[in-house]
MDAnalysis code that builds the backbone (N, CA, C; Angstrom):
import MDAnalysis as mda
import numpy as np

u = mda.Universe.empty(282, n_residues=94, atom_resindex=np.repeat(np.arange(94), 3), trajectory=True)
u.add_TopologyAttr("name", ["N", "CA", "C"] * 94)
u.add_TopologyAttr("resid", np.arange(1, 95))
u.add_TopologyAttr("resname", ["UNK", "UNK", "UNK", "UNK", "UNK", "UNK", "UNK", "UNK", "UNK", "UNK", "UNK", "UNK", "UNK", "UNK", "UNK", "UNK", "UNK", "UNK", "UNK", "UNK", "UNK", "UNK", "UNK", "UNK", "UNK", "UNK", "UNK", "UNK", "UNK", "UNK", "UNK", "UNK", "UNK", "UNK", "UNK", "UNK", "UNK", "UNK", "UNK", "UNK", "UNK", "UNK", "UNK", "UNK", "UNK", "UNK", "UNK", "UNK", "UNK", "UNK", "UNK", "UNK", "UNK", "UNK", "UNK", "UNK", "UNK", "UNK", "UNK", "UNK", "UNK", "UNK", "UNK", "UNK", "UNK", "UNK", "UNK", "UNK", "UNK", "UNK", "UNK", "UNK", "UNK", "UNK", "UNK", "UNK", "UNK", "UNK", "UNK", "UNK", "UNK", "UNK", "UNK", "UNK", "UNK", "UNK", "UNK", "UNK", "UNK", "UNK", "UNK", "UNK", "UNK", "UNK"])
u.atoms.positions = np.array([
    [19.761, 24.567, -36.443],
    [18.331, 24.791, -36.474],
    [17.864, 25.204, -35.078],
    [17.031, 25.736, -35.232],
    [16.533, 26.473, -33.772],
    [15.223, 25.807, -33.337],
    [15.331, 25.811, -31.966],
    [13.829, 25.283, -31.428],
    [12.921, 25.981, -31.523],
    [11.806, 25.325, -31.150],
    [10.355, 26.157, -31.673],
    [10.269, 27.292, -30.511],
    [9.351, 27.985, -30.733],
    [9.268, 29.590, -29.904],
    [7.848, 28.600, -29.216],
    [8.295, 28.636, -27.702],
    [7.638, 28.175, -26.444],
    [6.608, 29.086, -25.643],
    [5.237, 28.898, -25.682],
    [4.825, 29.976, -25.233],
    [4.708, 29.614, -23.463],
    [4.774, 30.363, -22.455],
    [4.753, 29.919, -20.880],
    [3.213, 29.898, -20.705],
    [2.414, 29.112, -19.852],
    [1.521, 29.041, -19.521],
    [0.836, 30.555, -18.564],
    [1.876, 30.871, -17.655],
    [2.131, 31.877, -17.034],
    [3.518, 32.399, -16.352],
    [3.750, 33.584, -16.503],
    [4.604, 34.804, -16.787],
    [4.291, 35.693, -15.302],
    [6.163, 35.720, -14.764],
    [6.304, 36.804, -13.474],
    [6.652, 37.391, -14.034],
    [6.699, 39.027, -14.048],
    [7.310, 40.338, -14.656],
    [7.927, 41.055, -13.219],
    [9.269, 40.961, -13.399],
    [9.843, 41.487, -12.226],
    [10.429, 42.996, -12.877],
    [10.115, 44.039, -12.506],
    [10.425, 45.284, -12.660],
    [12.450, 45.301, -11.870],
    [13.262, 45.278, -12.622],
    [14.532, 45.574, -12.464],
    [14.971, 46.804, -13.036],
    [14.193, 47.847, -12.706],
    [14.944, 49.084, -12.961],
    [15.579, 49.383, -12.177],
    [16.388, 50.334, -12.276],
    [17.411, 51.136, -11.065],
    [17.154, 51.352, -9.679],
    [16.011, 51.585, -9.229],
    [15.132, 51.498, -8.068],
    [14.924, 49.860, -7.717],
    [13.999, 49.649, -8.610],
    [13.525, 47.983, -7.970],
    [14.891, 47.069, -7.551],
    [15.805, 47.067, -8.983],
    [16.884, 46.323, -8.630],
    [18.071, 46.566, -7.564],
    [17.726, 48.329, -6.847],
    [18.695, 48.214, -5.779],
    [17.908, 47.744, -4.538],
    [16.419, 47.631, -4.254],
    [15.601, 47.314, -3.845],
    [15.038, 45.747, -3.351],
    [16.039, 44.744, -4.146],
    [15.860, 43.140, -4.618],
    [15.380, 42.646, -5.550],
    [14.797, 43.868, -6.546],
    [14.140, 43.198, -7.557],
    [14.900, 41.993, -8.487],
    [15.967, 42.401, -8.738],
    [16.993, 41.798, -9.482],
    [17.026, 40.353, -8.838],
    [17.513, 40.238, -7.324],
    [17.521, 38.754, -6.392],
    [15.992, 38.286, -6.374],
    [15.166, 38.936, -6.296],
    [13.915, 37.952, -5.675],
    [13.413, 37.704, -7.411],
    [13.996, 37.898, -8.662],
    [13.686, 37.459, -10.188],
    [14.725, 36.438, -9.802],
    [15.802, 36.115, -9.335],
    [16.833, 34.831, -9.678],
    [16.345, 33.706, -8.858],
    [16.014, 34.204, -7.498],
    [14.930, 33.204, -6.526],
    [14.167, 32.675, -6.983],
    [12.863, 33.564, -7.599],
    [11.861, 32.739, -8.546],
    [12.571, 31.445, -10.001],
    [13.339, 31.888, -10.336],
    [14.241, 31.342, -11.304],
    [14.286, 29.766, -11.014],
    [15.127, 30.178, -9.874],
    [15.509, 28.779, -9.370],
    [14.808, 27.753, -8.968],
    [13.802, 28.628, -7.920],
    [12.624, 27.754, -8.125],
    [11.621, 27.207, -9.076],
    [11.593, 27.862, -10.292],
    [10.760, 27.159, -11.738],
    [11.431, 26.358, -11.910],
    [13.240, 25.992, -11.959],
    [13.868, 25.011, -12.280],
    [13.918, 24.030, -11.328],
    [13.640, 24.472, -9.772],
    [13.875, 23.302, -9.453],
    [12.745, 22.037, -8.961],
    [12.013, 23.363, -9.789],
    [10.298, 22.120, -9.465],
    [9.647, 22.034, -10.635],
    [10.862, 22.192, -11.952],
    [10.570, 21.023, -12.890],
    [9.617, 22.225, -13.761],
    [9.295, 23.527, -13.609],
    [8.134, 23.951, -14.163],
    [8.985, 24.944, -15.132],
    [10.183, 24.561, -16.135],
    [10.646, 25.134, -17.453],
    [9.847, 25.166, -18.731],
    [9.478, 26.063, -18.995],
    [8.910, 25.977, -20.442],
    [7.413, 26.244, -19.718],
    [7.029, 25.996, -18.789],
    [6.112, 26.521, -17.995],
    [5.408, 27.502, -17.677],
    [6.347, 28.212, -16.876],
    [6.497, 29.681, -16.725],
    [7.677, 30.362, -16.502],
    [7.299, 31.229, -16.687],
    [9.044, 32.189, -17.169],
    [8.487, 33.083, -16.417],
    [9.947, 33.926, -15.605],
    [10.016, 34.714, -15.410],
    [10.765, 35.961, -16.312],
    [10.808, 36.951, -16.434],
    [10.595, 38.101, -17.531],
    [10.936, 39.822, -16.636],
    [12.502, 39.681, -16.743],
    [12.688, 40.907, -16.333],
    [12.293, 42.200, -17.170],
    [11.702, 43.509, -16.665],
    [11.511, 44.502, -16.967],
    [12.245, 45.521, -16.696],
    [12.206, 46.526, -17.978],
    [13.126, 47.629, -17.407],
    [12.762, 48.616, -16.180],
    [11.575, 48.885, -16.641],
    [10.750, 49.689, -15.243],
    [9.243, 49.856, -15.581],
    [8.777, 49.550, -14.374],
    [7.285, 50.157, -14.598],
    [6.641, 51.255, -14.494],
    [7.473, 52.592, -14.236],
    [7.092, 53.895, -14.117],
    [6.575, 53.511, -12.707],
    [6.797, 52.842, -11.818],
    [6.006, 52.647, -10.207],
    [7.193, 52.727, -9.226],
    [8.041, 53.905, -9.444],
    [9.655, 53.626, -8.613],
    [9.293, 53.321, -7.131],
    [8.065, 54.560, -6.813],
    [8.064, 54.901, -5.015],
    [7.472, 53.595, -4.459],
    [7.346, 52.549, -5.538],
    [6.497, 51.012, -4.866],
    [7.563, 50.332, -4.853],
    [8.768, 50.542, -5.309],
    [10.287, 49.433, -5.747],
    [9.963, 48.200, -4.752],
    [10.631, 47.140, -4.573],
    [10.354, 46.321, -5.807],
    [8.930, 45.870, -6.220],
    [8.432, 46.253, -7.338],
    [7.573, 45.706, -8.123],
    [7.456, 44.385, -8.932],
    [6.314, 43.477, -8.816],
    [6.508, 42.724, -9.746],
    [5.033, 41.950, -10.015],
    [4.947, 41.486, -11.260],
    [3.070, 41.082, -11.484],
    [3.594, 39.221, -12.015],
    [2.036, 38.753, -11.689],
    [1.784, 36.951, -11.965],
    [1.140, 37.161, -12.613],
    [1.344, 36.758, -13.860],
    [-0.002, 36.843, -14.685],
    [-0.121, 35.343, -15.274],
    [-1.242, 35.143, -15.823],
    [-2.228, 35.808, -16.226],
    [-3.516, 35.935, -14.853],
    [-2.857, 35.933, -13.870],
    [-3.891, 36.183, -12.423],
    [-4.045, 37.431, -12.121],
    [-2.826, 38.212, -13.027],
    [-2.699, 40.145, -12.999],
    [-2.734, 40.294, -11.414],
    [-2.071, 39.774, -10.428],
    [-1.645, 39.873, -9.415],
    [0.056, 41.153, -9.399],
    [-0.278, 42.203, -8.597],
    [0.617, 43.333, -8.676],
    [1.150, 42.972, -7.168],
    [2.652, 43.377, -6.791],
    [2.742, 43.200, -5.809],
    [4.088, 44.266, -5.465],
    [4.352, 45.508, -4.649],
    [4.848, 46.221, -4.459],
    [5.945, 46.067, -3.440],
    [6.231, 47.028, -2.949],
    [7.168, 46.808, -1.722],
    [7.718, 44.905, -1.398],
    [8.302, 44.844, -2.433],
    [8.233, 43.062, -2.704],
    [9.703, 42.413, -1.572],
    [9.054, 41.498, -0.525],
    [10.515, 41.257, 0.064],
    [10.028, 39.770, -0.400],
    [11.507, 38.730, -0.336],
    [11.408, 38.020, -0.778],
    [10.602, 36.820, -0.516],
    [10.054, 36.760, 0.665],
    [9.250, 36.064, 1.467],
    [7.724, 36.444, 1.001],
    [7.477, 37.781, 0.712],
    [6.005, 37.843, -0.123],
    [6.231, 37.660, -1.275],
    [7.011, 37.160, -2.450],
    [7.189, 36.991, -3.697],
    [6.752, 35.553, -3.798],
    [7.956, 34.561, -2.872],
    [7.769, 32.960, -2.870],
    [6.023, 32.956, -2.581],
    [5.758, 33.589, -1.078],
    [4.204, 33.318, -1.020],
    [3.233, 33.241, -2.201],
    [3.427, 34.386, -2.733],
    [2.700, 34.674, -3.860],
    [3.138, 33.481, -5.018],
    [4.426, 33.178, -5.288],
    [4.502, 31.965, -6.535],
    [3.521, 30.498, -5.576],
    [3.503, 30.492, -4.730],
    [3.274, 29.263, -4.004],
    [1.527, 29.546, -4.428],
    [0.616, 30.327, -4.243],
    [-0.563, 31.181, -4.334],
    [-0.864, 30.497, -5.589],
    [-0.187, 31.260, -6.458],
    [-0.761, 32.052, -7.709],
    [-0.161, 31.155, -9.357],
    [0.709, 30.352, -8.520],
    [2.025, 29.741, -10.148],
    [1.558, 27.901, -9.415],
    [1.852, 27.348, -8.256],
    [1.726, 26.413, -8.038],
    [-0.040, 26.169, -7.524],
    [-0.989, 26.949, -7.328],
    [-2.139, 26.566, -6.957],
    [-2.780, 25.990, -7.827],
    [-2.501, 26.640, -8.963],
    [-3.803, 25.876, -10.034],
    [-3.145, 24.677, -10.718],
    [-1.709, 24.101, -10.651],
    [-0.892, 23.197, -10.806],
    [-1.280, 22.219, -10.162],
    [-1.779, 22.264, -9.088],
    [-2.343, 21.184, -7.553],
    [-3.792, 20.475, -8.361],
    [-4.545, 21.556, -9.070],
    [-5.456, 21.426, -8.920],
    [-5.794, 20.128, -10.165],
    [-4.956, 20.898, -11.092],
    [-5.252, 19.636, -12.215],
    [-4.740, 18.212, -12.302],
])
């Protein structure tokens, strides 16, 4: 029997197309990863690789939603910032 279909509170979309992922997209989606698991926030939020966003000349790309936060030229140090921002702020709050 299968478990129930989990919806995430909020969703990173990391663009891993051919560009982004030679770019880090691919590493700074396993970074975020690790960090949802290791601060307990599974079933939470998911991160959600993409094939491409048609946005190559921005590589790596990737959005927080539901804050619809876009974030381009992504090194891995503005990605964490941004989960710290945007995935753990409103977590603090409640």
């Amino acid at each position: 029997m299968s478990k129930g279909f989990e919806v995430p509170d909020k969703v990173i979309y990391v663009c891993t197309g051919s560009k982004c992922k030679k770019k880090g997209g691919k590493d700074i989606g396993k970074t975020l990863r690790n960090m949802i698991k290791d601060m307990g926030l599974k079933g939470q939020v998911e991160v959600v690789k993409t094939e491409c966003t048609d946005r190559c000349d921005f590589a790596p790309v990737m959005s927080f939603q539901p804050d619809n936060v876009w974030l381009h030229h992504t090194t891995e140090e503005q990605a964490i910032q941004t989960f710290k921002e945007h995935i753990l702020k409103s977590d603090e709050q409640v």
